[in-house]
VOGURO-885540 format. One record per residue (C-alpha): residue number from 1; residue in three letters; x, y, z. Coordinates in pm, whole numbers. Each point is the difference from the previous one (the first is absolute). Layout:
    n  res      c1      c2      c3
  NUM  ALA       X       Y       Z
...
//
This chain:
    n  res      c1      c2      c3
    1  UNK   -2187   11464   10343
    2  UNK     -66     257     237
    3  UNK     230     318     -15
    4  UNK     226      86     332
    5  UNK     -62     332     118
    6  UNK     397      25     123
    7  UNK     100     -62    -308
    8  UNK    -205     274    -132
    9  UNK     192     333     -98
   10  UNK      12     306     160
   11  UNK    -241     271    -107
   12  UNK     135     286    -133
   13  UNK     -78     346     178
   14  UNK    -129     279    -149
   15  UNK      25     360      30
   16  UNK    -259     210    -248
   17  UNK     176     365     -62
   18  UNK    -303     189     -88
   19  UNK    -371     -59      90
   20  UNK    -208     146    -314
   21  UNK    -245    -170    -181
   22  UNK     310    -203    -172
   23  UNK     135    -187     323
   24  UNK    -386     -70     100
   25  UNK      15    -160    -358
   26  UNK     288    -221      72
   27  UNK    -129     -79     372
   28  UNK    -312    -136    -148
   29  UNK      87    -139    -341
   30  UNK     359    -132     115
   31  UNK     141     -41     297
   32  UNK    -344    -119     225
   33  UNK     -36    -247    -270
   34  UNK     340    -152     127
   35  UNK      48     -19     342
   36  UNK     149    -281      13
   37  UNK     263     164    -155
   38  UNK      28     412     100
   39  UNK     -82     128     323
   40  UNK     -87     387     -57
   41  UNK     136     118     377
   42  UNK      84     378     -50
   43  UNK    -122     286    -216
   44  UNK      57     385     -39
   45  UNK    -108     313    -130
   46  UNK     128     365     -19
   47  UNK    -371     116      45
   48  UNK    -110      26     368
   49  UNK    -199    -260     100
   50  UNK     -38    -218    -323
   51  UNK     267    -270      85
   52  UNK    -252     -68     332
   53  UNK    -319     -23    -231
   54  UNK     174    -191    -243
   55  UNK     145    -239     280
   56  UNK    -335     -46     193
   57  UNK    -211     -79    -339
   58  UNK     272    -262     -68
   59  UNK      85    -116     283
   60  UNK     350      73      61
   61  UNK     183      15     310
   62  UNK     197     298     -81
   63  UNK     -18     397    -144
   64  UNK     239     274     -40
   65  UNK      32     338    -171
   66  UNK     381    -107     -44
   67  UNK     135    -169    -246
   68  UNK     339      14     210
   69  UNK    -168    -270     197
   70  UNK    -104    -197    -231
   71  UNK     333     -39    -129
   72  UNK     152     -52     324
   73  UNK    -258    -266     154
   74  UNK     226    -295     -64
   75  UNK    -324    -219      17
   76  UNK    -105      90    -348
   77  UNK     142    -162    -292
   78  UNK    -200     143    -289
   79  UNK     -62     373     -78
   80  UNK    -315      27    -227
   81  UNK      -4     324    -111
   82  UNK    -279     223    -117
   83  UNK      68     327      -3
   84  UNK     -26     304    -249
   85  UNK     229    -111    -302
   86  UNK     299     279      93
   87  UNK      97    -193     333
   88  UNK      41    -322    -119
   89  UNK     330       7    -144
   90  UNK     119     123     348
   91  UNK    -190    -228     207
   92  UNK      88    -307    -245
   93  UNK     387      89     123
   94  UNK     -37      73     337
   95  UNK    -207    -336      26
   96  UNK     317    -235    -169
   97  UNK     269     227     234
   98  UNK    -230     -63     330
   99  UNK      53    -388    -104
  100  UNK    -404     -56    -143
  101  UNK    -135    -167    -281
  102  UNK    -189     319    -198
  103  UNK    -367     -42    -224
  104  UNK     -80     338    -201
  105  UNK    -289      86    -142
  106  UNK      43     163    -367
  107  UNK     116     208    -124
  108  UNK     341     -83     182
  109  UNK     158     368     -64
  110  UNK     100     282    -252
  111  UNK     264     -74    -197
  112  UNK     177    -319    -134
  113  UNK     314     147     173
  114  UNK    -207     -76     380
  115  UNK    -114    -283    -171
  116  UNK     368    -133     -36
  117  UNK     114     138     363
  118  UNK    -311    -245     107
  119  UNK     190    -296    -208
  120  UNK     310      78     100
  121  UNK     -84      23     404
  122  UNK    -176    -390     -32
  123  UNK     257    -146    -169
  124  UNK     198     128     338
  125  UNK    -237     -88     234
  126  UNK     -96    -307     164
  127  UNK    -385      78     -62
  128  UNK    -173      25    -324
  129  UNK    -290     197    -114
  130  UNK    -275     -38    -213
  131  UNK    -229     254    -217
  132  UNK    -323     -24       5
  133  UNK    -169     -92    -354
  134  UNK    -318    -246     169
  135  UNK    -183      78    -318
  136  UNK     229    -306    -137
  137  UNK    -179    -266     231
  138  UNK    -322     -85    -104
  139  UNK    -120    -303    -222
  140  UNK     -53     130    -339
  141  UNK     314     157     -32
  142  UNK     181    -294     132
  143  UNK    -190    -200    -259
  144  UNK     129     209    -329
  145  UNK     340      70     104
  146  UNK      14    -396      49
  147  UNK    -121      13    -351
  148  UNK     229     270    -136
  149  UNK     277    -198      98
  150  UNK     -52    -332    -129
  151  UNK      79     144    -348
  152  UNK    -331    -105    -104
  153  UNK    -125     408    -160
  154  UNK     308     -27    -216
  155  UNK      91     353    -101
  156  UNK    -133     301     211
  157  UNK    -156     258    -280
  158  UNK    -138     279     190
  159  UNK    -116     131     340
  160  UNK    -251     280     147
  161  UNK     -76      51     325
  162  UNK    -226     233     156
  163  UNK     -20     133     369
  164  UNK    -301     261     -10
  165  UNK    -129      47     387
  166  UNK    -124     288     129
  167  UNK     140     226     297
  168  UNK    -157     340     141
  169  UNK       3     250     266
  170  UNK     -52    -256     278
  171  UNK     295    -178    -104
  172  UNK     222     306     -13
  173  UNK    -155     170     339
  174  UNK     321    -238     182
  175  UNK     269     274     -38
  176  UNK     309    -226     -75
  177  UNK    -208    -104    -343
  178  UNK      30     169    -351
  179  UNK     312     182      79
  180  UNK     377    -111    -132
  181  UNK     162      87     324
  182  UNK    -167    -269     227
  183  UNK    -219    -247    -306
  184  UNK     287       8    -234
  185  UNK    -233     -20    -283
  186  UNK    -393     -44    -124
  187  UNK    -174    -234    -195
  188  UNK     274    -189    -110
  189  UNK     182     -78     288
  190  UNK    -256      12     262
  191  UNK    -312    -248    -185
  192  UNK     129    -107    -332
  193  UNK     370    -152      94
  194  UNK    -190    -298     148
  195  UNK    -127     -83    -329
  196  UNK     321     121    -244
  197  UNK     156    -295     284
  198  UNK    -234    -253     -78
  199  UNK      63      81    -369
  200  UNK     367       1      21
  201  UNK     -15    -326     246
  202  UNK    -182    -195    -322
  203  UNK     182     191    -311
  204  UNK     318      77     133
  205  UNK     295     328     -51
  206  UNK    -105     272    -150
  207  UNK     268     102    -225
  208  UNK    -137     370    -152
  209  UNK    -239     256     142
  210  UNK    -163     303    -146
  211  UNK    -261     167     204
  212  UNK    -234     263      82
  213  UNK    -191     105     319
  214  UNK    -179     298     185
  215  UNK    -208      95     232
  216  UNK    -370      74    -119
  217  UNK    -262    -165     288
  218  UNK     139     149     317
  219  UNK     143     344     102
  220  UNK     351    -160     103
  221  UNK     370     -45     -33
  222  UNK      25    -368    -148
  223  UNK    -121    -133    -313
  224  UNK    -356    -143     -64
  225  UNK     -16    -118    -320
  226  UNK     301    -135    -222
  227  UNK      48    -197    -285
  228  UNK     311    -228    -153
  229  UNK     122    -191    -254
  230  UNK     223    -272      66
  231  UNK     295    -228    -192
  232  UNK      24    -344     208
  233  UNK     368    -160      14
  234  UNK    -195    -252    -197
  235  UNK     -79     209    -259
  236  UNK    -371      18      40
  237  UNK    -137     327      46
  238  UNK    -301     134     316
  239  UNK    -246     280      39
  240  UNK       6     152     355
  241  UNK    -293     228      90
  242  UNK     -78     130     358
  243  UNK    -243     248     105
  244  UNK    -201     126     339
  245  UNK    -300     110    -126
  246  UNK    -175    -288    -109
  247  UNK    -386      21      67
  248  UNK      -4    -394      19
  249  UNK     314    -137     129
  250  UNK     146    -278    -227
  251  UNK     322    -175     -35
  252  UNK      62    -158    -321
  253  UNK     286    -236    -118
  254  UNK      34    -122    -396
  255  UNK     298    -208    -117
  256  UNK      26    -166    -321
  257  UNK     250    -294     -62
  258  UNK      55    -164    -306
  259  UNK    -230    -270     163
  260  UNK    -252     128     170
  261  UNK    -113     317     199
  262  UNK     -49      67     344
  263  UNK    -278     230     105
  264  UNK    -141     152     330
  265  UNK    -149     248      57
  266  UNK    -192      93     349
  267  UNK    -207     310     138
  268  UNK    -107     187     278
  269  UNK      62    -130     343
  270  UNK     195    -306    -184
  271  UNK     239     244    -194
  272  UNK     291      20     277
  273  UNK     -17    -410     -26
  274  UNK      86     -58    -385
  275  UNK     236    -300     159
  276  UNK    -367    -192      61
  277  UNK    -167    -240    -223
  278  UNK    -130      26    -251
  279  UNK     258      25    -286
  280  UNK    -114     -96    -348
  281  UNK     236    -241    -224
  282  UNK    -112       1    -349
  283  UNK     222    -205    -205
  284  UNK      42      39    -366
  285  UNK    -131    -377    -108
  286  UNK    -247    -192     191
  287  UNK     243    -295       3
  288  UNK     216     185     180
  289  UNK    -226     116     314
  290  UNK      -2    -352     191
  291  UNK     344      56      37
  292  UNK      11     335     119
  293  UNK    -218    -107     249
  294  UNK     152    -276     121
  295  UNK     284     263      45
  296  UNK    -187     252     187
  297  UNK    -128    -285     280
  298  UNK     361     -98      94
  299  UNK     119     283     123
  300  UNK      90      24     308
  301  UNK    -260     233     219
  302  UNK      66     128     370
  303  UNK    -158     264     178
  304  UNK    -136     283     -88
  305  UNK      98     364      58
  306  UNK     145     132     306
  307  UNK      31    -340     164
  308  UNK     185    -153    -331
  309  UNK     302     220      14
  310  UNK     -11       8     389
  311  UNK       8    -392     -47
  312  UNK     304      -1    -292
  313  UNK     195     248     233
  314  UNK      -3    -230     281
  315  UNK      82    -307    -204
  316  UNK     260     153    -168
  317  UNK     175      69     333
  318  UNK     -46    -335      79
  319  UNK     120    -145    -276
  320  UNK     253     281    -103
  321  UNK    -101      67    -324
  322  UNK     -71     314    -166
  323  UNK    -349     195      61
  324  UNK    -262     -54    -291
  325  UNK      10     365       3
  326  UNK     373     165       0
  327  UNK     168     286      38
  328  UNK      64     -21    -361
  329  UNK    -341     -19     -91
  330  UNK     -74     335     219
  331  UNK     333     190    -220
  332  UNK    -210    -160    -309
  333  UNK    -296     161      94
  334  UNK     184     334      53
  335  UNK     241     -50    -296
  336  UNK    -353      17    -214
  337  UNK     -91     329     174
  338  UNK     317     149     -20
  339  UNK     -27     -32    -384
  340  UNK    -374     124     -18
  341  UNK      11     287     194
  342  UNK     330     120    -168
  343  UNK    -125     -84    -381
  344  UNK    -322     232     116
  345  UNK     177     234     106
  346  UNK     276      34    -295
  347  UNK    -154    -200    -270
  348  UNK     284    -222     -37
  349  UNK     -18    -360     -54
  350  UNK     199    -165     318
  351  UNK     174    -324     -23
  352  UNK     -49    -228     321
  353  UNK     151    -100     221
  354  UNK     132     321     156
  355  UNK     355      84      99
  356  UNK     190     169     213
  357  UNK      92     281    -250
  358  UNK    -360      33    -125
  359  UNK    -101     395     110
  360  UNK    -325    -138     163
  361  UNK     213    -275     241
  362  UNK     -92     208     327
  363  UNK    -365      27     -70
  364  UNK    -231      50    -243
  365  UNK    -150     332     108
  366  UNK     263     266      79
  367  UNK     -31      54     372
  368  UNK    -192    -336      69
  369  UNK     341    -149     113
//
């Protein structure tokens, strides 16, 4: 049966806040992978002339310096925005008061106190917004979360995961980087909260946190290396370690279940894509394998990347149902920093989640706020 094209749905219309190397990511990893449903029309840029390079390279109709305009052009019903971590909070708002649906790359802000302002303002609003976490669509993590949740590990034991990449003077030469004011933090909220997501996204709360971090690789503000140890509301306990200076990049994830244990680890260029096959499942009796791998082939895989959680955000508007990836999964991800950077900093063991009377509730770095 052939498909009717009027009964097709509208595209959704785009406007990218932000043409760095992270929107050009999303152009060509996302939303050109689905135009049959986005339609990037508008872009814009603070810097003189990058919105216009950034439009001609990807073939969109319009650039601004302003993004006044963008909020007022009433033909654009998605702001993706990719700019310096200490606008987004801002932009996020003024996006759901100028009546648009909001994407925002990580980290969404400074504080869990922004972080509830954000929650509060959607729950207002007739648009919704989505953080970006795309490290979450890819096969092989889709594969062992299916696993994870069929009960099939039994008891998780322990957990250690390891972000170890490796940043220099090229990387800090763009002035907005390695400073609290504008990057809001280093290592671990800039590279290693993608994978302390995907962690949390297969294990669940963290219930304690004691940590340490400092800055060793690069001469900057924000962290570069950090460690943690970790209570699970499950009971189970994690090793977090994170550093920048890594000769050979390497991301490396280890958790042991009562079951089995789940292993990958992944170097070099392949480090920033720890979601990718392959994981190794290693049960504890032979007899036991076949059915962990009957498991792991029935889950259910989409696309990868970019284009996966471009493709849940528009289904989910469809079908009005929550994102894969929520607001309460970006306060999650902060909640965790919250509690590292203040155990580092005072040695005491915090208890998540965070409230509202908790000294570090407007940010976790005095002045980042």
């Amino acid at each position: 049966m052939t498909s009717d094209p009027a009964m097709a749905k509208p595209r959704l219309r785009v406007g990218i806040v932000g043409c760095g190397w992270v929107a050009g990511s999303q152009m060509t990893r996302g939303f050109d992978l689905l135009t049959d449903r986005f339609e990037v029309i508008a872009c814009c840029d603070s810097q003189d002339g990058r919105a216009k390079d950034f439009a001609a390279r990807h073939d969109i109709a319009t650039a601004t310096a302003g993004f006044d305009e963008m909020l007022r052009d009433d033909r654009i019903d998605v702001l993706s925005i990719c700019t310096p971590p200490s606008l987004h909070h801002g932009m996020t708002l003024a996006g759901l008061a100028a009546g648009k649906h909001v994407i925002c790359e990580k980290p969404f802000t400074s504080s869990l106190r922004l972080m509830d302002e954000v929650i509060a303002a959607e729950a207002e609003a007739a648009t919704r917004v989505m953080p970006i976490f795309q490290y979450r669509f890819a096969d092989g993590i889709t594969r062992v979360r299916h696993l994870i949740r069929s009960g099939l590990g039994g008891r998780a034991y322990l957990s250690s995961v390891e972000t170890a990449w490796q940043r220099g003077a090229e990387y800090y030469a763009v002035p907005w980087r390695g400073k609290f004011a504008t990057e809001l933090g280093g290592v671990l909220l800039t590279q290693a909260i993608h994978i302390h997501d995907l962690f949390m996204w297969l294990m669940g709360d963290v219930a304690e946190v004691q940590g340490f971090k400092t800055t060793r690789v690069n001469p900057i503000e924000v962290e570069d290396c950090a460690v943690a140890s970790l209570r699970m509301a499950d009971g189970s306990l994690a090793a977090l370690a994170a550093t920048l200076g890594s000769a050979r990049p390497a991301t490396r994830l280890r958790l042991c279940f009562e079951h089995f244990v789940i292993e990958r680890q992944c170097y070099g260029a392949e480090a920033p894509r720890p979601g990718d096959d392959p994981w190794l499942v290693t049960a504890r009796t032979p007899e036991l394998q076949p059915e962990i791998d009957r498991v792991l082939s029935e889950a259910p895989l989409g696309l990868p990347d970019f284009a996966g959680q471009f493709a849940d955000f528009a289904e989910a508007l469809e079908q009005e149902r929550p994102f894969t990836v929520t607001l309460d999964d970006a306060r999650r991800s902060l909640d965790l920093i919250t509690a590292l950077f203040h155990s580092a900093e005072t040695g005491d063991r915090v208890h998540l989640p965070i409230g509202q009377d908790h000294v570090r509730y407007g940010g976790w770095v005095d002045g980042a706020a």
